[in-house]
PAKOL-34721 format. One line per field, with one value per residue (C-alpha): x, y, z; residue number from 0. Coordinates in pm, whole numbers, plus 50000, padded with zeros to 5 digits. Example, Ala and Ser with C-alpha at 12.3 -4.5 7.8 and 13.67 -1.06 7.14 Angstrom:
REM PAKOL-34721
u <- (51230 | 51367)
v <- (49550 | 49894)
w <- (50780 | 50714)
pos <- (0 | 1)
This chain:
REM PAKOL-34721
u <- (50000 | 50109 | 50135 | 50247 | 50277 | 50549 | 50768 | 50803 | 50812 | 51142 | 51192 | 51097 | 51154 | 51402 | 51735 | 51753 | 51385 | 51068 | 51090 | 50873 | 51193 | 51178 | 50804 | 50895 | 51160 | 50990 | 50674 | 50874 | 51012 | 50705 | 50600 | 50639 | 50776 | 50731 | 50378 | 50355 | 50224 | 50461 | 50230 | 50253 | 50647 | 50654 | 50411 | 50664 | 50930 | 50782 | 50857 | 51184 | 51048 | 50825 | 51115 | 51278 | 50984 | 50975 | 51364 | 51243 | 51028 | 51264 | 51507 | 51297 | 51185 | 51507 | 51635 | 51356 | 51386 | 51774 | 51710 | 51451 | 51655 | 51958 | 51800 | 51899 | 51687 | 51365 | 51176 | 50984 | 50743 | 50907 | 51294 | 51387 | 51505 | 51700 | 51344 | 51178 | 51350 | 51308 | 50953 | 51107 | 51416 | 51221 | 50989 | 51284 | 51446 | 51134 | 51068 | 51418 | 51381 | 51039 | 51218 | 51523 | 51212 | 51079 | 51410 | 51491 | 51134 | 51178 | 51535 | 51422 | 51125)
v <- (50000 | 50315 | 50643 | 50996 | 51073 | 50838 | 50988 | 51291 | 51152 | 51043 | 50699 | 50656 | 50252 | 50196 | 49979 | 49650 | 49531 | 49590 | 49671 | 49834 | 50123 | 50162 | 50209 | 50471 | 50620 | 50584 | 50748 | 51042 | 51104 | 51131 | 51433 | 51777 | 51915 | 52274 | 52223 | 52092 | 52366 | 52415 | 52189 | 51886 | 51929 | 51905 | 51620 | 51392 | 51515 | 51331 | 50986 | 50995 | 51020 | 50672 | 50540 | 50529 | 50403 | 50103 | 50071 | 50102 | 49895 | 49640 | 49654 | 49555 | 49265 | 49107 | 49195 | 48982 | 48703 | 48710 | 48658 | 48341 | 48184 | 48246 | 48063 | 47703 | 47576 | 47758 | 47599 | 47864 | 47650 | 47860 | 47913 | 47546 | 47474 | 47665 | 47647 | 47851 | 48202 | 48277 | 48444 | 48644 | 48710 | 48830 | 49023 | 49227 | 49270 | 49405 | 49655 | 49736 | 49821 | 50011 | 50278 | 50351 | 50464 | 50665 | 50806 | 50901 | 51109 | 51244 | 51370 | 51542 | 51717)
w <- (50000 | 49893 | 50154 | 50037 | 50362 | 50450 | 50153 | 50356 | 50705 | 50804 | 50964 | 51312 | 51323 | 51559 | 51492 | 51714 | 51685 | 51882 | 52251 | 52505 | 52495 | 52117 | 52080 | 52366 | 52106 | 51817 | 51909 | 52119 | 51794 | 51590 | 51870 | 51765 | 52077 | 51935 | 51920 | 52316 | 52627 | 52885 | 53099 | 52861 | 52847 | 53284 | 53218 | 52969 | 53205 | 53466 | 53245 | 53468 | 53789 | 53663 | 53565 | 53875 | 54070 | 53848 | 53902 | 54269 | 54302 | 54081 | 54324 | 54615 | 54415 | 54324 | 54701 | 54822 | 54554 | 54655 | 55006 | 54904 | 54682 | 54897 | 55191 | 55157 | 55457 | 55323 | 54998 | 54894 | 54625 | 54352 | 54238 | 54356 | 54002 | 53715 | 53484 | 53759 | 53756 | 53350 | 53357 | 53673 | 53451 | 53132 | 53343 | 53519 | 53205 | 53044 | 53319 | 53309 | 52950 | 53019 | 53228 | 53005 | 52716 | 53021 | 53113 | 52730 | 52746 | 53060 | 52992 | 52663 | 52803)
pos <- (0 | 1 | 2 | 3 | 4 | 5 | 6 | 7 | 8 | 9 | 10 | 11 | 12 | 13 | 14 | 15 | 16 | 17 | 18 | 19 | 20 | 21 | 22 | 23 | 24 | 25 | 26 | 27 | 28 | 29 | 30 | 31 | 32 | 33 | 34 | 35 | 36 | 37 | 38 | 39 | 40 | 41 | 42 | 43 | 44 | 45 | 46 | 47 | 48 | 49 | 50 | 51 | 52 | 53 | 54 | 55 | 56 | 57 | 58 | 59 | 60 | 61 | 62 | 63 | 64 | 65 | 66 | 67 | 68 | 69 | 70 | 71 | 72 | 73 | 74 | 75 | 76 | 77 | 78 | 79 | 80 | 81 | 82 | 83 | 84 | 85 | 86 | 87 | 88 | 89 | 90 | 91 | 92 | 93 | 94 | 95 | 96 | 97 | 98 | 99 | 100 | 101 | 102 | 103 | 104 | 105 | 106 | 107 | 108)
């Protein structure tokens, strides 16, 4: 399908594939800051504060899940083999990955 409009748009696909940080990027991009009220601009710049409440809250997480998994005498029902912790991993990792596209949109508003 054929779009004049995406002759004169530049390309806002990110390089590396899709991610919750590059649909961040890519649609931060397609904003015309110009066009955005002070107000709006104190609003995206609160994307960083977000972002470190996730990272918070991330840390508390794994600090607790450390101290679990750490305890040898203690079986928790979860983490007792290696095919338990990759949901936890992937879930860290895409939080993780959540706040660096809020810290980009914070930092540039």
């Amino acid at each position: 399908m054929h779009n004049a409009h995406s002759e004169t748009t530049p390309n806002t696909i990110p390089e590396g594939g899709r991610s919750t940080s590059n649909v961040i990027y890519a649609l931060w991009r397609r904003v015309e800051k110009s066009t955005l009220t002070k107000r709006e601009l104190e609003w995206f710049s609160g994307a960083s504060d977000e972002a470190g409440a996730i990272l918070d809250n991330l840390k508390t997480t794994i600090d607790g899940v450390t101290v679990l998994v750490n305890d040898e005498e203690q079986k928790t029902g979860v983490f007792e083999t290696k095919h338990d912790l990759p949901s936890l991993l992937f879930a860290i990792s895409s939080s993780v990955d959540c706040a660096r596209g809020l810290m980009h949109v914070g930092s540039e508003a």
